[in-house]
Backbone as ProteinMPNN parsed JSONL, in Angstrom:
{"seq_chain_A": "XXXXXXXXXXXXXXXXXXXXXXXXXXXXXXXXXXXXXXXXXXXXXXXXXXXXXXXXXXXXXXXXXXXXXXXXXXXXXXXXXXXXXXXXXXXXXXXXXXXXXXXXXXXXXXXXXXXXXXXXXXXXXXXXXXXXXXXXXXXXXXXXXXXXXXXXXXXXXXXXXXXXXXXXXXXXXXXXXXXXXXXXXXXXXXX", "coords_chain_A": {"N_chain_A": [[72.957, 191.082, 102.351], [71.777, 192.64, 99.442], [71.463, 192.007, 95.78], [72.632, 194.005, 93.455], [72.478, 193.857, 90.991], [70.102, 192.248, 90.558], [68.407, 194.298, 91.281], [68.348, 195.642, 89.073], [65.661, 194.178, 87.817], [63.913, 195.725, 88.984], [60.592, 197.093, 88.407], [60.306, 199.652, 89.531], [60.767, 203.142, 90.477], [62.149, 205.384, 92.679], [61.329, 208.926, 93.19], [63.985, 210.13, 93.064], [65.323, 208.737, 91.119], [66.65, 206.935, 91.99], [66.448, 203.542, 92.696], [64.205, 201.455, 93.705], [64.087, 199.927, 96.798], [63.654, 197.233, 96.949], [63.243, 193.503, 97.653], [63.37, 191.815, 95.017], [64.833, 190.294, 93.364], [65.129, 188.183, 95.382], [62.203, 187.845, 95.982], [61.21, 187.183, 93.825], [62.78, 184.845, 92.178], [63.276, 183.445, 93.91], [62.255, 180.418, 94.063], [63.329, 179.08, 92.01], [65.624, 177.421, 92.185], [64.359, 175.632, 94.11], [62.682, 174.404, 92.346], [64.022, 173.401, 90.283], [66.035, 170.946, 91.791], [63.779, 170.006, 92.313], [63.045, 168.904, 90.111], [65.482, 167.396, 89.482], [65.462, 165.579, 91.298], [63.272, 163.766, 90.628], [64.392, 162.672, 88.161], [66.105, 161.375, 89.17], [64.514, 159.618, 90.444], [63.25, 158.293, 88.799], [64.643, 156.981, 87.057], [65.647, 154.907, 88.898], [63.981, 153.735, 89.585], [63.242, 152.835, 87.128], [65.544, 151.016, 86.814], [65.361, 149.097, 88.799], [62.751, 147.996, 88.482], [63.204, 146.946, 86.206], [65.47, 145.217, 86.498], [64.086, 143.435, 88.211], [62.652, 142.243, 86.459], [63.499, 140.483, 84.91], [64.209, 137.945, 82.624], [66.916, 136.614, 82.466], [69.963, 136.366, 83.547], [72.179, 138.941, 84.518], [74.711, 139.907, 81.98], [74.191, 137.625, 80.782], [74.051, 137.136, 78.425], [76.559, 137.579, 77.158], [79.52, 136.389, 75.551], [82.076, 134.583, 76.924], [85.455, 135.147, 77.467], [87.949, 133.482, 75.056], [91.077, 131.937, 76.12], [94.455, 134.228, 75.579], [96.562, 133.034, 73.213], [99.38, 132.744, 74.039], [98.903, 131.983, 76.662], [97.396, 129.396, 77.099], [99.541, 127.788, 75.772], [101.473, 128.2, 77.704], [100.343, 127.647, 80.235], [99.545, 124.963, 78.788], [102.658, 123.44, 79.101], [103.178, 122.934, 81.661], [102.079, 120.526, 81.639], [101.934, 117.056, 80.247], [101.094, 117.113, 77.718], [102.331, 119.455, 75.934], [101.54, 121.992, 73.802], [101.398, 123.928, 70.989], [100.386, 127.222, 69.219], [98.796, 128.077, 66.706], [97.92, 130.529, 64.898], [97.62, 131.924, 62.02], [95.247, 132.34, 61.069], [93.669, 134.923, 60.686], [91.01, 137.213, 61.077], [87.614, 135.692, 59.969], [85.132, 137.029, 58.01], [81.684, 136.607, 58.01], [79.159, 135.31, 56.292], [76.006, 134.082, 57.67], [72.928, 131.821, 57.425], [70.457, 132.993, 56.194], [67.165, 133.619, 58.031], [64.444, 133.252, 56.71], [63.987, 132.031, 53.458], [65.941, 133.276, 50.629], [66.354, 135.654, 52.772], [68.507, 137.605, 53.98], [71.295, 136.758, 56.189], [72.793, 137.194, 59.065], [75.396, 138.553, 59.748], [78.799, 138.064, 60.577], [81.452, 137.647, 62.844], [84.538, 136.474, 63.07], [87.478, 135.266, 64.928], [89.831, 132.616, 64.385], [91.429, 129.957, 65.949], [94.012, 127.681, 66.353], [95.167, 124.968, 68.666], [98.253, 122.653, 68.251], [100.186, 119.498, 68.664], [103.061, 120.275, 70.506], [105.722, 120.89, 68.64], [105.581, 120.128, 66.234], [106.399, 120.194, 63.663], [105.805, 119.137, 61.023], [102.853, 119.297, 60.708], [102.785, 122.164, 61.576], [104.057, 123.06, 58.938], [101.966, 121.698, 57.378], [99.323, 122.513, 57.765], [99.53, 125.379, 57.539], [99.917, 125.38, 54.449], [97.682, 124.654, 54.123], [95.687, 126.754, 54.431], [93.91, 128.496, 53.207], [91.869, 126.298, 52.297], [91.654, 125.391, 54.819], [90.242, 128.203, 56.047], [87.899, 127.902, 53.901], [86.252, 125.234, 55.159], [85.792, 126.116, 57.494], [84.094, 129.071, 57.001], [82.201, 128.077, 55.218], [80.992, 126.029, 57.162], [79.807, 127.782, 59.144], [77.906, 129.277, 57.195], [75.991, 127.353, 56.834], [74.539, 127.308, 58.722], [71.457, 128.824, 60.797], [72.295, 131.949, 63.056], [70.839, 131.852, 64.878], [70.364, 129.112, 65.118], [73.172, 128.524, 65.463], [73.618, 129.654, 67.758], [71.727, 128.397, 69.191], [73.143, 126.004, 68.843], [75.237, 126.069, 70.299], [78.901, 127.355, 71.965], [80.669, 125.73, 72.444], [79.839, 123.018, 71.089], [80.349, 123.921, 68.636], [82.523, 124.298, 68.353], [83.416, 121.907, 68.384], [82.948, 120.858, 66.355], [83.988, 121.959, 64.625], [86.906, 121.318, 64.928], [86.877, 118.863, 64.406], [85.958, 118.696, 61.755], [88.45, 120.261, 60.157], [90.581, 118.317, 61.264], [89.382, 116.255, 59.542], [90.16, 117.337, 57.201], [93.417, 116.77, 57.115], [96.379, 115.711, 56.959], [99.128, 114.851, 58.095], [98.906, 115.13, 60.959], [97.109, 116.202, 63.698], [94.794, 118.675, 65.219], [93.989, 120.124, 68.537], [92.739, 121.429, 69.124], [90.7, 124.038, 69.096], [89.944, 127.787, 68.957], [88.474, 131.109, 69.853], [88.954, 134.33, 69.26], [87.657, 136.179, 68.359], [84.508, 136.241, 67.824], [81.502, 137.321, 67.377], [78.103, 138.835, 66.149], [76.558, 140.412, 63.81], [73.629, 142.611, 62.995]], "CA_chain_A": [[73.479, 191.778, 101.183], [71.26, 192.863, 98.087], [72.135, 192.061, 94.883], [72.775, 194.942, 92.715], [71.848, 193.355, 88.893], [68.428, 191.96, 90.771], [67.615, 195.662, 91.09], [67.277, 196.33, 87.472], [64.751, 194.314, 87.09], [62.684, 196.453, 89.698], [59.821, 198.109, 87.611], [59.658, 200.993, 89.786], [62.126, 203.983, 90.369], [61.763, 206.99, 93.732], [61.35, 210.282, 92.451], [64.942, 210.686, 92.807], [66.12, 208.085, 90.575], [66.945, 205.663, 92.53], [65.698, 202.176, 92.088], [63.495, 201.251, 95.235], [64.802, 199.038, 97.73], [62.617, 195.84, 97.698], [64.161, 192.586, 97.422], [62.98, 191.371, 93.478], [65.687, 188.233, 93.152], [64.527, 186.945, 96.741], [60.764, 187.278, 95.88], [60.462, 186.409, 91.889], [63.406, 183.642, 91.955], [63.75, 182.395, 94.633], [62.085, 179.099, 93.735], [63.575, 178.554, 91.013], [66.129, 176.578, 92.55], [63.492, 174.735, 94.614], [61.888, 173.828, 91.304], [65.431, 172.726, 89.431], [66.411, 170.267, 93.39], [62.583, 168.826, 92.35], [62.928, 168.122, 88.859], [66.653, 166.739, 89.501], [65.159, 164.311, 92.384], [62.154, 163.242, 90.259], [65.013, 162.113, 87.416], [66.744, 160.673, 89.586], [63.603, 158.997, 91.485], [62.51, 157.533, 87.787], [65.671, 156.167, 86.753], [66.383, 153.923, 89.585], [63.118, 152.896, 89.541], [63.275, 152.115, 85.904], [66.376, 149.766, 86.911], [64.754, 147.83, 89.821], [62.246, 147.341, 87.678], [63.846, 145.665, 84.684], [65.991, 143.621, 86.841], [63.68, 142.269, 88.795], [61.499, 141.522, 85.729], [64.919, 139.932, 83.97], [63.791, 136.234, 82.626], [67.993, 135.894, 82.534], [70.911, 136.399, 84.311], [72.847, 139.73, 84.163], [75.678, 139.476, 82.013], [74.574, 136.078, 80.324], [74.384, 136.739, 76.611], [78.106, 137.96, 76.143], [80.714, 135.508, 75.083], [83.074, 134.617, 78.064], [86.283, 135.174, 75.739], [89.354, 132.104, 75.36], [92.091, 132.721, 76.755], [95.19, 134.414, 74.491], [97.475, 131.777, 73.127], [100.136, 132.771, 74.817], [98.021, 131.501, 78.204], [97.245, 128.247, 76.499], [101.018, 127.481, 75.655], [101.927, 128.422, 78.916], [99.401, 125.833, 80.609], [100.265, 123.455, 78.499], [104.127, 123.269, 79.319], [102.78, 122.578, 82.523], [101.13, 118.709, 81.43], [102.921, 116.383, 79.051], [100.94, 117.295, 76.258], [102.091, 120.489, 75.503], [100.994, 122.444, 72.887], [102.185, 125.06, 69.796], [99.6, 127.705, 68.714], [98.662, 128.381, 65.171], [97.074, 132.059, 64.694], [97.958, 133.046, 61.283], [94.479, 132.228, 60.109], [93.102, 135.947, 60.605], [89.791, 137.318, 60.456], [86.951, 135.901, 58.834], [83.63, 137.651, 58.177], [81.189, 135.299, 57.278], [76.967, 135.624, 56.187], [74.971, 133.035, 57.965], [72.115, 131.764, 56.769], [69.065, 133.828, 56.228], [65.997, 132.784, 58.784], [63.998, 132.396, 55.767], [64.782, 131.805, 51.844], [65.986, 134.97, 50.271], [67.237, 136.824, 53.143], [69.975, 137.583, 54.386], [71.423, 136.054, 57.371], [73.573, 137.762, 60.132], [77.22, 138.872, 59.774], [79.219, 136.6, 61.816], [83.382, 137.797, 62.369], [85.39, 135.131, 64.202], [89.555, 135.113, 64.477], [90.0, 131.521, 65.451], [93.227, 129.724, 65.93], [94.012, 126.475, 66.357], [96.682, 124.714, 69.239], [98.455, 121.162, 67.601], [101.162, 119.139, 69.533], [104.514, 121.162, 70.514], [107.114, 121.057, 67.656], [105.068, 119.062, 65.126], [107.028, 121.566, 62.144], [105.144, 118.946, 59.523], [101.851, 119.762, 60.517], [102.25, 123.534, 61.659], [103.496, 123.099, 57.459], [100.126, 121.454, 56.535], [98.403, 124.465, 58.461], [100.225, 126.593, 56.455], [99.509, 124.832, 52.878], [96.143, 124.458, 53.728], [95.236, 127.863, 55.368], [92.801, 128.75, 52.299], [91.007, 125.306, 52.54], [90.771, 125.808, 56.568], [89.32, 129.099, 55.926], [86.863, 127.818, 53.455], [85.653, 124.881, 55.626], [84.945, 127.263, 58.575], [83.348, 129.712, 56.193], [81.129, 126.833, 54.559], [80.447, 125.19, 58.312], [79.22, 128.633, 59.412], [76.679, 129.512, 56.613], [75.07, 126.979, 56.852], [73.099, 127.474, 59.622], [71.348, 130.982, 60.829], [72.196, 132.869, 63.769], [69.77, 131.387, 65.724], [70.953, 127.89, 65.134], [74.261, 128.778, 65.917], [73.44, 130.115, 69.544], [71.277, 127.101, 69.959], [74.298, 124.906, 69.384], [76.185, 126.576, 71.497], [79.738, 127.537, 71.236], [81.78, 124.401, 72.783], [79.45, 122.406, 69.946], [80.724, 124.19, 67.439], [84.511, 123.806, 68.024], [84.157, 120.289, 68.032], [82.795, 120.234, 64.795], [85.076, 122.392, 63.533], [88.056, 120.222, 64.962], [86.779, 117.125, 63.24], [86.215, 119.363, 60.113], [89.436, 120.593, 59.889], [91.408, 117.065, 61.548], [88.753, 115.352, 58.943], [91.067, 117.452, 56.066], [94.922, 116.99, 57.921], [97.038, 114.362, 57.234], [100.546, 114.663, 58.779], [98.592, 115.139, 62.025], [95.659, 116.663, 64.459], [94.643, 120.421, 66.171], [93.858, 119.501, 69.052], [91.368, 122.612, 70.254], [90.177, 125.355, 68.226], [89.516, 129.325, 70.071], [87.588, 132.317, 69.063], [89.508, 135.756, 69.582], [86.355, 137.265, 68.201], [82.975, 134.914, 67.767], [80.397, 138.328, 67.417], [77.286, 138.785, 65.697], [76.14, 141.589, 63.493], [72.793, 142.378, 62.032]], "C_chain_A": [[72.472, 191.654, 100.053], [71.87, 192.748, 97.115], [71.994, 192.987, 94.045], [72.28, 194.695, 91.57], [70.601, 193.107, 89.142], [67.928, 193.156, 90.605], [67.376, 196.199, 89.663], [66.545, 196.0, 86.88], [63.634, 194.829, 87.535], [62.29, 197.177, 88.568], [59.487, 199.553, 88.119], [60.867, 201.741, 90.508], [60.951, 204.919, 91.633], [61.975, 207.79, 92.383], [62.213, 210.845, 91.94], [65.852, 210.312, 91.967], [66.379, 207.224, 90.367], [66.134, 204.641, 92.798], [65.028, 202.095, 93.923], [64.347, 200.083, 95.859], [63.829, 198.162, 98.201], [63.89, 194.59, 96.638], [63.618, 191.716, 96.172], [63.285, 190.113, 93.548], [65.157, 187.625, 94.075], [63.216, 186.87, 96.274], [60.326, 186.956, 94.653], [61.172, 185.464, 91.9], [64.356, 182.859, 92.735], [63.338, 180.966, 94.973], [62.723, 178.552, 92.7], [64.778, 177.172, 91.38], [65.606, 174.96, 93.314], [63.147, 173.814, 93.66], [62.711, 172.915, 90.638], [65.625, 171.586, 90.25], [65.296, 169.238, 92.279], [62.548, 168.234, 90.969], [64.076, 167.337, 88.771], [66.032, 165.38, 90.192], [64.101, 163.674, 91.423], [62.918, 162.168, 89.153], [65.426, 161.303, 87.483], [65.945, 158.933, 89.97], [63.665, 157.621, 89.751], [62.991, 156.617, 87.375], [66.055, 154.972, 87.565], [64.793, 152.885, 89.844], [62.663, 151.761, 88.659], [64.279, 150.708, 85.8], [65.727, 148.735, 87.3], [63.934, 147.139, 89.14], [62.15, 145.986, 86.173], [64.619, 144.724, 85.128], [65.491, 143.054, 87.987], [62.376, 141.801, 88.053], [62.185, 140.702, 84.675], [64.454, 138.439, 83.812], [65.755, 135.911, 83.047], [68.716, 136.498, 83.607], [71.495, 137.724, 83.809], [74.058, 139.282, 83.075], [75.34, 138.11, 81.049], [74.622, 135.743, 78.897], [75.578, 137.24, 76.173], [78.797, 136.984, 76.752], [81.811, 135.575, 76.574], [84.261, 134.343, 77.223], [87.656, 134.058, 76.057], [90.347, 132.722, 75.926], [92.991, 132.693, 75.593], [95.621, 132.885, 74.312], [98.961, 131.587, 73.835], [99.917, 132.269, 76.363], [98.147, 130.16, 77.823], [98.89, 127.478, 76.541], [101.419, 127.123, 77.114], [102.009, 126.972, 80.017], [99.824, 124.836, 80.305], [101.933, 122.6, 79.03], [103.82, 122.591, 80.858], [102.626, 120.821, 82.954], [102.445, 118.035, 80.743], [102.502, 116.334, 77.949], [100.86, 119.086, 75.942], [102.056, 120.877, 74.112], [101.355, 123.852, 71.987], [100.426, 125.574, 69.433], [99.592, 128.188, 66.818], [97.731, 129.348, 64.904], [97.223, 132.564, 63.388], [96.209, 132.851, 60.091], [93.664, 133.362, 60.192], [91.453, 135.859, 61.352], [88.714, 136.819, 59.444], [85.191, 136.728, 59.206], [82.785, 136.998, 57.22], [79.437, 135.722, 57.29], [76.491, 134.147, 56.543], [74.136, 132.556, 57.356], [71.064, 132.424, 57.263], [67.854, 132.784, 57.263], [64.704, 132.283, 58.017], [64.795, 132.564, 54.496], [64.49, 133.314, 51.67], [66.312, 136.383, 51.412], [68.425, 136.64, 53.958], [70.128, 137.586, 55.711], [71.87, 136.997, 58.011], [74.87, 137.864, 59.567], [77.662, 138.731, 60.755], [81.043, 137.035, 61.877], [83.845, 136.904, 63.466], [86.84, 134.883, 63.414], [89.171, 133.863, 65.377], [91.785, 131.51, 64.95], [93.035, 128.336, 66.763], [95.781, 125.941, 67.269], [97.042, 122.935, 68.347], [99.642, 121.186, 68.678], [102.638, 120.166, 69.03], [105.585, 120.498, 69.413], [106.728, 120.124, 66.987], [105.444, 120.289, 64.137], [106.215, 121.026, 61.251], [103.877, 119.527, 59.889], [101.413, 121.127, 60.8], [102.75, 123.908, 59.663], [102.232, 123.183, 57.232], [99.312, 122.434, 56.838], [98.322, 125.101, 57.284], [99.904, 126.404, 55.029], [98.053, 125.342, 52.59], [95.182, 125.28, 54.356], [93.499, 128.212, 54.845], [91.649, 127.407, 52.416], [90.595, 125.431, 53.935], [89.776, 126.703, 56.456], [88.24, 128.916, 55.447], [85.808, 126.67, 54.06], [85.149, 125.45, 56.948], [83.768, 127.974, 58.336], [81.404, 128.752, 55.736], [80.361, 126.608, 55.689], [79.281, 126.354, 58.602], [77.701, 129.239, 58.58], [76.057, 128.87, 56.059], [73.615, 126.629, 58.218], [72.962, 129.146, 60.283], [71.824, 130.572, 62.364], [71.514, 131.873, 64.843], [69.959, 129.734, 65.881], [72.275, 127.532, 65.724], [74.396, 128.853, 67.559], [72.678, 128.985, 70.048], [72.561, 125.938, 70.337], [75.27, 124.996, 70.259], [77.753, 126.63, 71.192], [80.37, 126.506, 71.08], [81.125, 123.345, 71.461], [80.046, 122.649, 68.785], [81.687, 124.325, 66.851], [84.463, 122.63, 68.033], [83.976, 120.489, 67.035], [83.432, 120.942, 63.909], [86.588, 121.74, 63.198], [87.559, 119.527, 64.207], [86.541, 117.143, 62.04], [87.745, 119.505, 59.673], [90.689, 118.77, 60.412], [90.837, 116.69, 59.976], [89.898, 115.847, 57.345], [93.035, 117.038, 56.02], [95.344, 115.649, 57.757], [98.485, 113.833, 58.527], [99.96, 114.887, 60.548], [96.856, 115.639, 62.55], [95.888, 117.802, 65.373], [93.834, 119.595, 67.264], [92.562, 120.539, 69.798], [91.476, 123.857, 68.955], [89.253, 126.592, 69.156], [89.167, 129.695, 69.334], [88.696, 133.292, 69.908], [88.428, 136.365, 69.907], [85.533, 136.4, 68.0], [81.652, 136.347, 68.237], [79.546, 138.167, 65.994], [76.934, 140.118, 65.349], [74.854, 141.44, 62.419], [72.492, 143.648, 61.509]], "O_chain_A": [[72.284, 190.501, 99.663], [72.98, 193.28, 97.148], [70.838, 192.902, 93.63], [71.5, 195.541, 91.132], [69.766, 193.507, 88.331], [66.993, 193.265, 89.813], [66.494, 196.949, 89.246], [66.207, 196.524, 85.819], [62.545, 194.682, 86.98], [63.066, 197.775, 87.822], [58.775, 200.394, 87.569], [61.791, 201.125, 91.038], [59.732, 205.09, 91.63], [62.431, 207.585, 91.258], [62.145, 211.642, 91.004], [66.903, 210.923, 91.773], [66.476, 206.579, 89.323], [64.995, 204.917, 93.172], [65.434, 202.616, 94.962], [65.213, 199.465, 95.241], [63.273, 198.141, 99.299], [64.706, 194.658, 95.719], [63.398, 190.577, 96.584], [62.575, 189.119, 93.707], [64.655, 186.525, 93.843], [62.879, 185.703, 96.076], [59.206, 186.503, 94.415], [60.437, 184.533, 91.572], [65.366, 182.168, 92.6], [63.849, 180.339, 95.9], [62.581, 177.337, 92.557], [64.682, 176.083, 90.815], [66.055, 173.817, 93.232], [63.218, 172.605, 93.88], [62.319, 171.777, 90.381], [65.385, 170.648, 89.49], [65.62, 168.222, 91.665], [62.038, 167.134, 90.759], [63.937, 166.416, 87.967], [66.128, 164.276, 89.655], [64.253, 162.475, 91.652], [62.45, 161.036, 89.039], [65.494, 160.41, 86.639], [66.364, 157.779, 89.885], [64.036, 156.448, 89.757], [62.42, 155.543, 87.188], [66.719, 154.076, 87.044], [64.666, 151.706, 90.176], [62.154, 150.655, 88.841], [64.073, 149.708, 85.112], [65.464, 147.722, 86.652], [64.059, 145.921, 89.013], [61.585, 145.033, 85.636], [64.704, 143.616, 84.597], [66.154, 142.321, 88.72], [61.395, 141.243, 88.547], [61.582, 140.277, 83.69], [64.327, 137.751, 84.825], [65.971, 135.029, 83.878], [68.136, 137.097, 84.512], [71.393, 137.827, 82.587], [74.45, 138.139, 83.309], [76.328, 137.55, 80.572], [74.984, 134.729, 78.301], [75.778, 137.386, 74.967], [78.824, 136.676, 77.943], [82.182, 136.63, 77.087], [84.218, 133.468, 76.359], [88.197, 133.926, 77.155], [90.424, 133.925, 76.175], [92.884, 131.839, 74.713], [95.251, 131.889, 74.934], [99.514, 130.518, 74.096], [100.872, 132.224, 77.138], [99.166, 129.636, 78.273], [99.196, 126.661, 77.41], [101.632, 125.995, 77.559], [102.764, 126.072, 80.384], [100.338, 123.945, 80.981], [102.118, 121.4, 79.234], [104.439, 121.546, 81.062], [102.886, 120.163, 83.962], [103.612, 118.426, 80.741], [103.104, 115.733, 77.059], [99.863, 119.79, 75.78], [102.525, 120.121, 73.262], [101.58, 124.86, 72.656], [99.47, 124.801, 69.369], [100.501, 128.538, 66.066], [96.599, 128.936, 64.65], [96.984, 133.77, 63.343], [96.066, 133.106, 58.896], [92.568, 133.049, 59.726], [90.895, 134.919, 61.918], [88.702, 137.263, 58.296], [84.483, 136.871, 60.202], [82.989, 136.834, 56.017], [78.769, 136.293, 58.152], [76.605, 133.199, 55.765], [74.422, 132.781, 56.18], [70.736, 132.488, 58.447], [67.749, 131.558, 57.213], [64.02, 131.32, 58.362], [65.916, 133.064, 54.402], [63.656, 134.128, 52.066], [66.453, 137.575, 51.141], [69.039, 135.675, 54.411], [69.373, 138.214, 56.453], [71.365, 138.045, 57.606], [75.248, 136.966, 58.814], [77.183, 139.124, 61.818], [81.784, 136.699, 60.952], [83.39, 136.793, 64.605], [87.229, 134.575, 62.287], [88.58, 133.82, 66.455], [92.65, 132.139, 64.341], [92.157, 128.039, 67.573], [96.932, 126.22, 66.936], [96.131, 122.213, 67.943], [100.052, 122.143, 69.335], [103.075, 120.576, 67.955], [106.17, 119.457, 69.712], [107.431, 119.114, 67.001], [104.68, 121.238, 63.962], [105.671, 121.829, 60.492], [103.718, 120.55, 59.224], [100.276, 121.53, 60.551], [102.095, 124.737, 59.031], [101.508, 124.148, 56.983], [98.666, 123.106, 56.034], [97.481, 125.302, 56.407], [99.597, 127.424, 54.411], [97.471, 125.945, 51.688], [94.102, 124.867, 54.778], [92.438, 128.23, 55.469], [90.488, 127.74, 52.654], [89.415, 125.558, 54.263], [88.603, 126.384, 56.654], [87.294, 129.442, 56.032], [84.629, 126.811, 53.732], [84.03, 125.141, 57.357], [82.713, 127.841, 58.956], [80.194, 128.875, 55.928], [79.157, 126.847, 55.598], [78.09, 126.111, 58.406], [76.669, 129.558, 59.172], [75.48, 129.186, 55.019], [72.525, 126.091, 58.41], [73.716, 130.119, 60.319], [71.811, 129.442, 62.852], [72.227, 131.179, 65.569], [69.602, 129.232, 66.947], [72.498, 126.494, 66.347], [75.128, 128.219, 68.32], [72.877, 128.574, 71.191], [72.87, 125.327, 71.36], [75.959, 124.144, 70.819], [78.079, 125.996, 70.189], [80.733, 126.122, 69.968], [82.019, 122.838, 70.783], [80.278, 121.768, 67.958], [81.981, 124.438, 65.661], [85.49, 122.049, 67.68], [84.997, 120.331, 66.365], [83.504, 120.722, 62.7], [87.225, 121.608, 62.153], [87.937, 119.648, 63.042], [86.699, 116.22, 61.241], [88.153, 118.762, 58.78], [91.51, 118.372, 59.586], [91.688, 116.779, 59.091], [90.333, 114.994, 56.571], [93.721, 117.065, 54.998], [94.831, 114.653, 58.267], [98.655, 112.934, 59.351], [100.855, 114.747, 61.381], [95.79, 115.471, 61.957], [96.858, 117.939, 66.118], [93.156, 118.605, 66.988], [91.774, 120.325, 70.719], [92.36, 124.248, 68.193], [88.233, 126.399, 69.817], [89.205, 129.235, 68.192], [89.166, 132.996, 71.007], [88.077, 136.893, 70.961], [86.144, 135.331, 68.009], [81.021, 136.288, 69.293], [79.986, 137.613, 64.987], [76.925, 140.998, 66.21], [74.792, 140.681, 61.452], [71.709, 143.757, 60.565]]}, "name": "protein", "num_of_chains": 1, "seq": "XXXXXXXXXXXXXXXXXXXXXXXXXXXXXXXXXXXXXXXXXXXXXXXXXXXXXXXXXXXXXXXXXXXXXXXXXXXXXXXXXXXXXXXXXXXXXXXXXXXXXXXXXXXXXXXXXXXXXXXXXXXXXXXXXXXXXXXXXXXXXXXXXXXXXXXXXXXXXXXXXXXXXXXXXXXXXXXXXXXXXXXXXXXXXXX"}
């Protein structure tokens, strides 16, 4: 079967009118598809090459610079009921968004957002109070702990480092009792 629309772009007409009868579409474009196949495969070819390449020139591990995230508190609780020291969550300390310290003097550090939350022993009411009193002081020794070191200090210490020392910050203010673990929701980095 000839295609009818290929014929108009024949340049040459019989005497009588009528368009000649040579096959145009088969002999001007019929590579074109050939050509489209070879530039698809070449895309394809580059891309997977470009992978192999980068991960088998990877100093790390797939996967190894994002945060493996806590578990909710509702998990935690759970668990705990489990032991004999179970445990009450304390979440109402939000969002904070916090500036690191600059890597040198005068600039500006990283933007740092971290929802923590803090578990204390099951049905201690005085000290999920003191929490509560002293939400604004929690917040500001977190805040404080955090900008003072950059970005880069931070990831050196690693995270589990940096909940202790926030427990023994925050115990170090608490009288009527002690948190016994401190989570990240969020613990990201923005520059």
């Amino acid at each position: 079967m000839r295609y009818k629309f290929a014929k108009t772009f024949s340049p040459k007409q019989k005497n009588n009118g009528n368009w000649q009868d040579q096959d145009f579409y088969d002999e001007k474009f019929n590579f074109l598809p050939k050509v489209l196949l070879i530039i698809l495969a070449s895309v394809v070819a580059i891309i997977t090459l470009g992978t192999i390449i980068n991960i088998a020139t990877r100093d790390t591990a797939i996967g190894s610079n994002y945060r493996h995230s806590d578990p909710e508190p509702q998990k935690v609780i759970k668990n705990s009921k489990k032991t004999d020291q179970s445990v009450d969550a304390y979440t109402a300390m939000g969002q904070l968004r916090i500036n690191t310290k600059g890597a040198e003097e005068n600039t500006p550090g990283a933007l740092l957002v971290v929802s923590p939350w803090f578990t204390y022993p099951s049905a201690d009411t005085a000290l999920f109070e003191e929490l509560q009193q002293k939400e604004r002081q929690e917040k500001s020794l977190i805040t404080n702990y955090f900008s003072r070191f950059t970005k880069e200090d931070l990831l050196a210490r690693g995270e589990a480092t940096v909940k202790t020392d926030i427990v023994e910050l925050i115990n170090s203010q608490l009288v009527m009792g002690k948190v016994r673990a401190v989570y990240f929701d969020q613990y990201t980095f923005f520059e």
